[in-house]
N, C-alpha and C positions, 0 to 999 in steps of 0.2 A: 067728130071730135078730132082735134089737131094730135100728132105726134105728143107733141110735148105735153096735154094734156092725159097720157095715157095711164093710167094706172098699171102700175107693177104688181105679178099675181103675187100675195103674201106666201108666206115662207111655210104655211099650213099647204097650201094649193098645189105650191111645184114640189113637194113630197110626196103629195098622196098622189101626186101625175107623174112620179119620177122622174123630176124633171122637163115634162110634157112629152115626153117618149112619144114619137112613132116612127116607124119602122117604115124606111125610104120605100121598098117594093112595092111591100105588102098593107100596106097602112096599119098594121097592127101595134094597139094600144099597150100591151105587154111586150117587154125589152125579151128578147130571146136569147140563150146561152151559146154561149162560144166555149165547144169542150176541147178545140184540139190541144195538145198534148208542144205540136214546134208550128213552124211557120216556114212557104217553101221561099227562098231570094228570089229577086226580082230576075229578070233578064239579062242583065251583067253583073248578076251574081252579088250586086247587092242587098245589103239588109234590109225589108220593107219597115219601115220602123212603123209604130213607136215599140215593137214585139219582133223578136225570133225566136223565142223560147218561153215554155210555160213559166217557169220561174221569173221574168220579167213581168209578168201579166198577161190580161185579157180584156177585151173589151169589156167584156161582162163584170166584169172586177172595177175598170175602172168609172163603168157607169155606178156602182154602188160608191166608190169611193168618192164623186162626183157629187154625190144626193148628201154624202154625211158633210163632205164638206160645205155645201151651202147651209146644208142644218148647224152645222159650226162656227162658220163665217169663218172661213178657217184658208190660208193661202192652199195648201194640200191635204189630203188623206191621206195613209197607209191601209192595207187590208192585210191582218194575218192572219194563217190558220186557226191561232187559240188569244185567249187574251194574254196568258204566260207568255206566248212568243212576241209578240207585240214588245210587253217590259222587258222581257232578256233583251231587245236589241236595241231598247234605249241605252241599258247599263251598258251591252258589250260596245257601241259606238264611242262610253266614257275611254278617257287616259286611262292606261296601269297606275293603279294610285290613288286613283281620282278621290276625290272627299263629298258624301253624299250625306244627306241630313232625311231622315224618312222617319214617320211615327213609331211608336213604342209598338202600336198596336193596328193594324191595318188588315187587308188581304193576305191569309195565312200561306198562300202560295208564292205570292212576289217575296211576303216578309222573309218566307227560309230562301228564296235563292238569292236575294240579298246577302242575306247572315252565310250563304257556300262561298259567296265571292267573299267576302270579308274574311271570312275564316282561309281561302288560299292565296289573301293577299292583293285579289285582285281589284278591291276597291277597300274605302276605308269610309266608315260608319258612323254616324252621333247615331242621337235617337232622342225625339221631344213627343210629348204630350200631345194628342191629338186635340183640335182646336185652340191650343193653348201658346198665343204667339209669343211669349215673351218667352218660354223654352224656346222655339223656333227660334228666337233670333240670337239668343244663347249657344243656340248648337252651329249655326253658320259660321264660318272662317274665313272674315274678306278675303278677296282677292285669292281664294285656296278651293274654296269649295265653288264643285263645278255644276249641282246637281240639288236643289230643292224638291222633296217630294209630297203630296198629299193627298188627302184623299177625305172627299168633305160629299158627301156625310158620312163617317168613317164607321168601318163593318166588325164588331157588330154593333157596336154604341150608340154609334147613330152622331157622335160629336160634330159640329159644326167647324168648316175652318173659313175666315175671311177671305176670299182670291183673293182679294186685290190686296189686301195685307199682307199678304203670305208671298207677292210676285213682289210688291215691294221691298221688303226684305231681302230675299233673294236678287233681286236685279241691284240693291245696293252695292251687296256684293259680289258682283263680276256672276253669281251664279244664275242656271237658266230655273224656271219652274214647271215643274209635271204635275198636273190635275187629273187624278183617277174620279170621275164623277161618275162613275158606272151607276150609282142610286139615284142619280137624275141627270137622264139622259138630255140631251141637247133641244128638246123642246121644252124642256126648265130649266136648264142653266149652259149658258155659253161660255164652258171656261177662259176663252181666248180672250173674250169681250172684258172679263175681269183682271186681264195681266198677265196669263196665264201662255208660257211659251210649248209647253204639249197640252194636250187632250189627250187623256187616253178613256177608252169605253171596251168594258168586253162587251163586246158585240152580238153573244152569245144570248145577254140578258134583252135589255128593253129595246135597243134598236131591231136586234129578229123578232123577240117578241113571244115565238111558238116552242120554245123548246125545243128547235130542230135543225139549230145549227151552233158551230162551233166558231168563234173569231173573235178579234181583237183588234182593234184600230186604232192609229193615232193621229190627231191633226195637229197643223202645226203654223202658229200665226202669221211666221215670215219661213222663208227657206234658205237655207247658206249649206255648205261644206257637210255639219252636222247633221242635216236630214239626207244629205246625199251618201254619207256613211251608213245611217243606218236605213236607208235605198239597200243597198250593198250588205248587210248585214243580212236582211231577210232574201236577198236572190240568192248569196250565196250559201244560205243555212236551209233556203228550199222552202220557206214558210208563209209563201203570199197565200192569201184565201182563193181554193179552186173554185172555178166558173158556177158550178153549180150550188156551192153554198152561197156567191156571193149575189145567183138569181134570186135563194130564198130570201135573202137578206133585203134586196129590194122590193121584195113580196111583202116581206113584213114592215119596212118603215113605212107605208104608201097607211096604216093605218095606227105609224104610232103618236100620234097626238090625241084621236080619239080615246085608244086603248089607256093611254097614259094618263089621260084625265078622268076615265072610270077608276083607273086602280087609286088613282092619288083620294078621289070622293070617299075609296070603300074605304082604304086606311084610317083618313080623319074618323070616319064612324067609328070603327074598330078601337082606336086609340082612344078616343073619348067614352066607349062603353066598359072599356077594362080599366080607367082611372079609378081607385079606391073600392077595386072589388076586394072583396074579401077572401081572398086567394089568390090575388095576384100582388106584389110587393110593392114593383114599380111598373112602368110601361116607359120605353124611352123612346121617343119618335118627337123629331124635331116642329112635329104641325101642332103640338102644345105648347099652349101661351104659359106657360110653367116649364119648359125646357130651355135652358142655357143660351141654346144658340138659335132659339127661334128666332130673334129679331134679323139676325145674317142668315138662315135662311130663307125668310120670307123675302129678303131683297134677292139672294141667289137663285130662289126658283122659283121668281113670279108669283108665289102667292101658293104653290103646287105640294110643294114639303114633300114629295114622293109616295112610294108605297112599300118601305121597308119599317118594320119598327121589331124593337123585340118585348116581350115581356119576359122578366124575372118574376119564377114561381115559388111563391110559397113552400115550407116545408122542406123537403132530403132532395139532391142532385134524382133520385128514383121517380119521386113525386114529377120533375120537369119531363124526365123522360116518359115518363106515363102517360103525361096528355097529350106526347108527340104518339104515343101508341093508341090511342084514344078515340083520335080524330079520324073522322068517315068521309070529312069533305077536302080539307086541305091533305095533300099528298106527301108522307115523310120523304121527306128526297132535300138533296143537295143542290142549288141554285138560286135563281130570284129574275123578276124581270118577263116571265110570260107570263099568259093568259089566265093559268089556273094555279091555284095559291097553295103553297108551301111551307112546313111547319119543318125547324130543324132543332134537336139538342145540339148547338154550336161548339160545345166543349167534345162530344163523340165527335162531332166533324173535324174539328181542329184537331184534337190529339192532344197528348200530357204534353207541359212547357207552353202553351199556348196561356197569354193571358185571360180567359175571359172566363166571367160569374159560371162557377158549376151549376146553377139552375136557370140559365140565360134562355128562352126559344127563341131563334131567329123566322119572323113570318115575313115571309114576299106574299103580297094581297095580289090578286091577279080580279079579273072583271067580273066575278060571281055575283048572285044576287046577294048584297050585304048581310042580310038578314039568316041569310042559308049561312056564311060565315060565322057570324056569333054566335047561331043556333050549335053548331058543330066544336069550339071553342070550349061552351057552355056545355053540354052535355061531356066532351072529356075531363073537364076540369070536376064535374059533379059526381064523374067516374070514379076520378083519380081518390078522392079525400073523402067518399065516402062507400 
């Protein structure tokens, strides 16, 4: 077979190969970590680059950042510690002043250090309706506003937002747009491909996968001035992702399209067995043909819809927390995005002031057998009400 007839391995292959990793020496198939700490200069005392300090990176850092960004399609990645660090250094890259448009209701972390900066001035705030563009385009300020935010499929609702509606808008006027798609990860939705000038993913959720690491990452579809700032942001606040999270991290995307398409299968089940139960009120998960924004989700994520959804419980805010005590299979805890599935009362996790339904569960579906899921569901909810 001639060159030009060659087939290019798909975008499933050189993830779960890392790339197609091997290791010049050794031949080995697994990337190995670089933990030191600095780097010694060359022989005339120059810098060996692309590193002379942890803080700048690591090999091992930027082979994972390598892998996200061809899962991206994306010109660069960033790697940072947490996902929070990651958004702090979008925002602190903004002007003093800057005019930023982000939903009512989102990630309860970014949303209050948003509302800190606002509150000392250091940025200045609208707020629209999640999925809802014509707020969105209401709250932009040509020519002023530097900074679109969203976050589709928004936590914990689940609301749907258009990319490529929402970049338009935003690039109408002079401002860039941030995509938080941390609820579907990059083997179901390419924010860039939609318009979209960040990506951001806590990295913590579906790209590790295991529960066992902490990070945040941003890609970014072209590079200028602004990504080099906030380069600078994270080296010099100390918050790239160290060698060894960012080994697990390649550990873990080598099997996230599998993973990702059992949790998306178990949800759809899930979602469709809690429709019109008789103690459950609503179920809001974007992969029903009776939720708002299914039809822009099914374009945004391949057909995938994810594996978050929540159900609103019947009866006393007591009642929702009950069947979060209830449950034998799914694990009370705070997260989304690994292996093994997760039940939260969203309004204890958030705290008073937080917008969201006093009897809301938030469930991350992880790769269980389906059935063991419902069964676990079922028997708290039978708990709880009788």
């Amino acid at each position: 077979m001639s060159d030009s007839k060659k087939r290019q391995p798909s975008i499933e292959t050189q993830v779960t190969q890392a790339l197609h990793f091997v290791e010049g020496e050794t031949g080995a198939v697994v990337p190995s970590i670089q933990p030191t700490a600095t780097y010694a200069r060359d022989e005339n005392y120059d810098i060996r680059k692309p590193y002379w300090y942890r803080r700048d990176g690591s090999q091992t850092t930027a082979h994972a950042e390598a892998v996200i960004a061809q899962l991206e399609g994306a010109a660069e990645s960033l790697l940072f510690s947490s996902g929070m660090s990651a958004c702090t250094a979008v925002i602190e890259h903004l002007e003093t002043g800057a005019h930023v448009v982000v939903p009512e209701v989102m990630y309860h972390g970014v949303l209050q250090q948003i509302q800190i900066y606002a509150a000392k001035g250091r940025i200045q705030v609208s707020y629209y309706t999640a999925g809802n563009l014509q707020e969105l385009a209401a709250a932009v300020k040509p020519n002023i506003t530097q900074l679109v935010w969203v976050e589709t499929p928004n936590n914990p609702n689940w609301e749907v937002t258009d990319i490529q509606a929402a970049a338009d808008i935003a690039h109408k006027a002079g401002a860039k747009l941030m995509a938080d798609c941390t609820g579907t990860p990059p083997s179901m939705t390419k924010a860039l491909d939609f318009g979209a000038d960040f990506s951001f993913h806590s990295a913590t959720k579906y790209l590790n996968g295991h529960s066992d690491v902490t990070a945040g990452v941003l890609s970014v579809r072209e590079t200028g001035q602004f990504w080099e700032d906030i380069f600078w942001v994270r080296k010099l606040q100390g918050t790239v992702l160290t060698s060894f999270d960012a080994w697990l991290l390649i550990r873990g995307m080598r099997t996230l399209f599998l993973r990702v398409e059992r949790a998306c299968e178990n949800a759809m089940k899930i979602a469709k067995h809690f429709v019109d139960h008789p103690h459950i009120e609503a179920v809001l998960y974007p992969g029903l043909e009776t939720d708002p924004g299914h039809e822009v989700a099914k374009r945004q994520t391949n057909g995938q819809f994810g594996a978050m959804l929540s159900l609103i419980v019947k009866g006393c805010e007591q009642d929702a927390i009950d069947v979060t005590r209830f449950c034998e299979i799914f694990y009370p805890a705070t997260s989304l995005g690994g292996v093994e599935s997760l039940i939260e009362h969203r309004k204890t996790v958030s705290g008073e002031g937080f917008p969201v339904h006093e009897r809301l569960l938030r469930l991350s579906i992880g790769i269980e057998s389906t059935d063991d899921l419902i069964y676990d569901l079922e028997q708290a909810i039978e708990r709880t009400f009788h």
